[in-house]
C-alpha positions as CSV (number, residue, x, y, z in Angstrom):
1,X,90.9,107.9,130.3
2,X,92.8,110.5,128.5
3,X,96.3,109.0,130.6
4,X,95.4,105.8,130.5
5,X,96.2,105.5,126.9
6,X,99.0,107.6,126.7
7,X,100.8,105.3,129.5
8,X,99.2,102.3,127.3
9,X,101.2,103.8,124.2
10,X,104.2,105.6,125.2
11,X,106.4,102.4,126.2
12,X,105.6,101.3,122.8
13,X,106.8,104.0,120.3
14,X,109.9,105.4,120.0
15,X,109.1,108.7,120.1
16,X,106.7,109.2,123.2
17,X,107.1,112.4,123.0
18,X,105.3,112.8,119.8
19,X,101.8,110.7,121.2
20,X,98.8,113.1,122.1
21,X,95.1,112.0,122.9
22,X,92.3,113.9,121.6
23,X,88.8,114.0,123.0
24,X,86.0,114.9,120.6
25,X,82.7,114.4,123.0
26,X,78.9,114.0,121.6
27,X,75.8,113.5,122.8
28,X,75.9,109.4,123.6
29,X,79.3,108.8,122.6
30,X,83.2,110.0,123.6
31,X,85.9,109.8,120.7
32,X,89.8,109.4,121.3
33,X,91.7,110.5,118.6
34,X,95.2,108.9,118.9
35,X,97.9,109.9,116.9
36,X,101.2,109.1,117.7
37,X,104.9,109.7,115.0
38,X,104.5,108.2,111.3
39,X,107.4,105.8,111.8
40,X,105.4,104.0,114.9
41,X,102.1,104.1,113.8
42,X,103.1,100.3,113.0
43,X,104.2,99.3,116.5
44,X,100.7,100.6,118.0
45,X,98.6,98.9,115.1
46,X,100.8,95.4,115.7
47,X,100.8,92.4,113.2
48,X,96.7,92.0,112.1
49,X,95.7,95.2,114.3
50,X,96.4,92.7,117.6
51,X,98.0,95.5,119.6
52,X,95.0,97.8,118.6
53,X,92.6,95.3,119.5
54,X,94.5,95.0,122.6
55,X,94.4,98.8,123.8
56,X,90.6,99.1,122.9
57,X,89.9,96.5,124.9
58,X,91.1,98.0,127.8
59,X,89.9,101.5,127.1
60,X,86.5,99.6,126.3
61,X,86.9,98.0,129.2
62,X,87.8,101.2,131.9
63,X,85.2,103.2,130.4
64,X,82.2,100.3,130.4
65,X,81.2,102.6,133.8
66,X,79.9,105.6,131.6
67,X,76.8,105.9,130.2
68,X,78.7,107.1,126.5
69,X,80.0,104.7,124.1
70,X,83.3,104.9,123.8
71,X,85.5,105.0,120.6
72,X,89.2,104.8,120.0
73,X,90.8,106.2,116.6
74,X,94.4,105.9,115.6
75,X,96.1,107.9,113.0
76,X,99.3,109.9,112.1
């Protein structure tokens, strides 16, 4: 899952480099931490959090097999 958003969100920032995933796993529930460069937190987030909406659906989506819920959170 981890790789699946990092090759969702590194042809959309201009410093791919600077995009790590972290996984913060509970009980019932797995957490990705996104956080990708200051200057392209907008290109991830997209006009009205479309783009966001967008790359939880298909993480949402991939990881509908597990029995966790699955969250995606996207910062600096």
């Amino acid at each position: 899952m981890k790789q699946l958003i990092e090759s969702i969100v590194k042809p959309l920032v201009d410093f791919p480099k600077d995009v790590h995933v972290d996984v913060v796993e509970e009980d019932n529930r797995v957490t990705y931490q996104l956080s990708v460069n200051k200057t392209d937190i907008g290109k991830v987030i997209g006009k009205q959090g479309r783009v966001a909406k967008a790359i939880r659906t298909v993480v949402y989506a991939a990881g509908s097999s597990q029995q966790k819920k699955i969250f995606l959170e996207i910062g600096e």
